[in-house]
N, C-alpha and C positions, 0 to 999 in steps of 0.2 A: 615536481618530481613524480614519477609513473611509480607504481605500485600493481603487483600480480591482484589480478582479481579473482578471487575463488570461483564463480561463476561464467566469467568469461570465456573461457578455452583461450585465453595468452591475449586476448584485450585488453589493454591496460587501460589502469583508471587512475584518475587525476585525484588528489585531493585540494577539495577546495575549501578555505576556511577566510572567514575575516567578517565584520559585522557591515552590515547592507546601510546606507544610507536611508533617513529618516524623509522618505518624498510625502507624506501622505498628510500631514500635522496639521492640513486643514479642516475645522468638526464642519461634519457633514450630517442631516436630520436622517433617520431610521426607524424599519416599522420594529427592529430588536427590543427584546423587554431585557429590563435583568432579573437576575435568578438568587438564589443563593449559589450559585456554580455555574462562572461562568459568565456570558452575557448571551445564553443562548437556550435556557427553559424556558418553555413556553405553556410547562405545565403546572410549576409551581411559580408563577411569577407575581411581581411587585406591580408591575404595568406602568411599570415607569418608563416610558419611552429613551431611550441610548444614542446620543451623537456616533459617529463612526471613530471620533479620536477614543470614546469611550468602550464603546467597542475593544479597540485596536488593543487597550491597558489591559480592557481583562481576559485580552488572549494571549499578552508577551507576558503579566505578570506570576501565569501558572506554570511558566519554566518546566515547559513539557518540549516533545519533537511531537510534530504533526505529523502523522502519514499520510498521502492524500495517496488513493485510490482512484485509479481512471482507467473507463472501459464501457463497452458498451452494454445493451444488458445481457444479462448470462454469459457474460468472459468470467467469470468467478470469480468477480472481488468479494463477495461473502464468503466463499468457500477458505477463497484464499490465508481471509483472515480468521476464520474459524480453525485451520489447520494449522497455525502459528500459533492460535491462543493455546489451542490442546495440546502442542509437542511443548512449549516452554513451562506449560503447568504439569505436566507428567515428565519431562525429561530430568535426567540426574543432571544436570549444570546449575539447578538453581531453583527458584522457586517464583513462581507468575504470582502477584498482587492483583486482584480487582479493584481499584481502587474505589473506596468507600462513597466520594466523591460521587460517584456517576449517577447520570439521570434512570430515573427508570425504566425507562424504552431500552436505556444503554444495558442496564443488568437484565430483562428479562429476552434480549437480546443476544449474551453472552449467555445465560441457559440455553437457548435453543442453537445455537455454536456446539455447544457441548454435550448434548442431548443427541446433535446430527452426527457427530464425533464416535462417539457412544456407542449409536444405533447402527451406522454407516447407510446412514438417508440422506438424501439432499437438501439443501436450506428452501423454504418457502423464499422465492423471488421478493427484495426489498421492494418494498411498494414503491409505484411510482404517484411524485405529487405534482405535476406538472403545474410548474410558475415557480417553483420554490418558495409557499407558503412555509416551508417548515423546514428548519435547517438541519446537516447532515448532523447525523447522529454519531456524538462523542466517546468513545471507548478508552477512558483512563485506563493505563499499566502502565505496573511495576514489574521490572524483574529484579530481582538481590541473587547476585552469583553465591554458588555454595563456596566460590574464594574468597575469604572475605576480605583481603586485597583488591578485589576487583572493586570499579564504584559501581552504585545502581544504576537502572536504565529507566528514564523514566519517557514516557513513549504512549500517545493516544491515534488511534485508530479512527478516521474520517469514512462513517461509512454513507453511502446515500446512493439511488437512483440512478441507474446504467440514463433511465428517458432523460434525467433533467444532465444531465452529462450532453446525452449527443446533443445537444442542443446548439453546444458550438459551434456546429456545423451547418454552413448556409442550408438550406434545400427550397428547390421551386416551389414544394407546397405550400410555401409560410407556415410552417408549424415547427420550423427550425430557428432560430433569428440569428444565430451567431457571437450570442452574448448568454450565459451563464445567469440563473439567479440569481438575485443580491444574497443569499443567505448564504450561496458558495464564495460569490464573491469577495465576500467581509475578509477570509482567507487567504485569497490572493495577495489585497491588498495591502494586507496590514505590516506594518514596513517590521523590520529584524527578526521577525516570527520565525522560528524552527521547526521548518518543512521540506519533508521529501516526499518524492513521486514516484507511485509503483504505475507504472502502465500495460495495462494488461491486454492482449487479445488471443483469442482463440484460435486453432489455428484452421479450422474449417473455413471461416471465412477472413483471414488473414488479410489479406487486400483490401477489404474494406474497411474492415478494423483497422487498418494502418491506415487508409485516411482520416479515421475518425481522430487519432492519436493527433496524425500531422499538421489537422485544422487546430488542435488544442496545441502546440506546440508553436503554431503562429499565434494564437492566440494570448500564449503567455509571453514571449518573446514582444507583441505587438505594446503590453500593457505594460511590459519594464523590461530592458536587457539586464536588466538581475539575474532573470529566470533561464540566463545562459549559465549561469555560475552555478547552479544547483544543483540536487543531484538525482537520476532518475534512475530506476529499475523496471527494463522491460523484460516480463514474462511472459511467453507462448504458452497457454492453459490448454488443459484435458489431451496432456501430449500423450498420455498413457492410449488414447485411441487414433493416433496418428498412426498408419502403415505407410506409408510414402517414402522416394529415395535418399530422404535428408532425415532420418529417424536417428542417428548420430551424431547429427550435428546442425544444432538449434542454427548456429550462425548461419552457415549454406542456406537454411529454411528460408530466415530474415533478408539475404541475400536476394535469396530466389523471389518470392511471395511478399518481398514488403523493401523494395529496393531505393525507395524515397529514405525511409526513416533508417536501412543500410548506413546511407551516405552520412543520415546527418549524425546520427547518436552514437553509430558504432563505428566507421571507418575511422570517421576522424579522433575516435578516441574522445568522446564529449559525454558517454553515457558510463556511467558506474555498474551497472552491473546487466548481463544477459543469460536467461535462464530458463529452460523447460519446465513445466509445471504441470503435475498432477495430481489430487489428491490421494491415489494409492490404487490400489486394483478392485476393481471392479465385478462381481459377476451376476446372473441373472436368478432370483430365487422364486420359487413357483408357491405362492398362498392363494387358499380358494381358487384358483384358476389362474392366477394374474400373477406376471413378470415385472420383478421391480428391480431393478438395479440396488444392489446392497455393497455398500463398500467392504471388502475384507481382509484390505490390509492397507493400512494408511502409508505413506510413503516419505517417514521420517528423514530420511539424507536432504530430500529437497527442504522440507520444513527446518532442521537442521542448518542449512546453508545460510537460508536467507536469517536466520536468527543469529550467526555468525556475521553475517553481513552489516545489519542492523543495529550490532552491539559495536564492531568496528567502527562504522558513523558515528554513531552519536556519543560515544564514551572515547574513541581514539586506543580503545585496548583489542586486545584480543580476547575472545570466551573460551576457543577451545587451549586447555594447559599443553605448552609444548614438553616434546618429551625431555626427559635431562640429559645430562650428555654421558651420561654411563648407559640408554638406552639406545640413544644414538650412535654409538660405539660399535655396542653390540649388532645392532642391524646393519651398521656397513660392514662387519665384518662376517654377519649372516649367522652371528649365532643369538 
């Protein structure tokens, strides 16, 4: 059954639900340590070396959603999710958990989220570690609706490296291989795991970015037709500085400039959500001589939407209260 997608402009989205078959149950040796949290600190670790079945338990046993982040670098998966963490921790719906849990890359990580938030600066670029010595960096939350009928969301943010990302992608130079590092890949494989995909590109260079998506999209598709079933979220970022003749209408854009991934995620109705993305407006401030870009007004509705989105997934409810039907009255009647 179809369902309106708030993001869409009249694309419909599928819902998909059912528990994924167990392929993976053979232990496999790993250079993962365990943690107290987790099977993935490498800061405070026991140095106990982790089979990949072992792995696999102590990532289904924290009864989280994953979000996995995909883009190249500077599409603003940092940003992205910096502006999600600061609308659900200031917005009236409810109240954002950091959860207590997180490693500490992950909390002093979320201060500088919200310090850039704050200031209306941009994030220092997430390091890149090319080989995937060191696996993406986990951001536990919580949100508790202020209904408290609603259930909580509980929900961890995949952040890591735009370089160890493209990687997917063949290239002549051999400095691409095509295969992802084992530290993303634990992710991938680990069977019934609770994972969506935001995919992100920019839209200046759109075309490319859309190959980079379309190599990862054969490339998850190649490693299991699960990852048909799934569900993804493509956003076109820093659309606040787009002038061009599709500046109303994201679709036409995707159409136009990215007409591979058109066909496959949005005509046929196989992607969950499409959406413009900016962190808010922009303008240019002049200290000791120098122009810096200061954000001065963050741009809540989209932040808003996708946390609507988000809560729909993974809870099956709704966040925003609909109105009652004595206001609903009133407004068809226009008073």
């Amino acid at each position: 059954m179809h369902t309106e997608n708030p993001f869409s402009q009249g694309i419909p989205e599928e819902s998909v639900k059912g528990k994924l078959d167990n392929i993976f149950s053979t232990p496999q040796e790993s250079s993962f340590i365990e943690s107290g949290h987790g099977a993935f600190d490498s800061v405070n670790s026991r140095e106990k070396t982790l089979t990949a079945k072992e792995q696999y338990e102590n990532l289904t046993k924290r009864n989280t959603n994953f979000i996995f982040f995909f883009g190249k670098p500077a599409a603003g998966k940092s940003h992205m999710m910096a502006s999600l963490i600061h609308y659900m921790k200031t917005c009236d719906l409810g109240d954002l958990i950091i959860s207590k849990n997180n490693r500490r890359d992950a909390h002093l990580l979320v201060q500088d989220m919200f310090e850039s938030m704050h200031n209306g600066t941009y994030l220092n670029r997430t390091a890149s570690q090319i080989g995937g010595t060191e696996p993406p960096t986990e951001i536990d939350l919580i949100f508790k609706p202020k209904d408290s009928r609603l259930p909580v969301m509980k929900f961890t943010f995949l952040e890591m490296s735009g370089e160890n990302l493209e990687l997917v992608q063949v290239r002549n130079d051999n400095l691409q291989s095509g295969k992802l590092p084992d530290t993303i890949e634990t992710y991938l494989n680990c069977p019934n795991l609770k994972l969506s995909f935001f995919l992100l590109a920019g839209h200046e260079e759109a075309q490319r970015d859309g190959q980079v998506i379309d190599s990862f999209l054969d490339y998850l598709i190649q490693k299991d037709d699960k990852f048909d079933r799934y569900r993804y979220l493509l956003a076109i970022t820093k659309w606040d500085t787009y002038r061009g003749e599709f500046k109303n209408s994201v679709e036409e854009f995707v159409d136009k400039f990215m007409p591979h991934i058109y066909q496959r995620l949005i005509k046929e109705g196989t992607i969950n959500a499409l959406i413009n993305y900016s962190l808010g407006i922009f303008q240019k401030i002049q200290s000791n001589g120098i122009y810096t870009d200061v954000l001065v007004k963050a741009d809540n509705d989209k932040a808003s939407r996708l946390t609507e989105w988000m809560y729909q997934h993974i809870t099956g409810k709704s966040l925003i209260p609909k109105p009652s039907f004595g206001i609903r009255i009133r407004r068809f009647l226009g008073i």
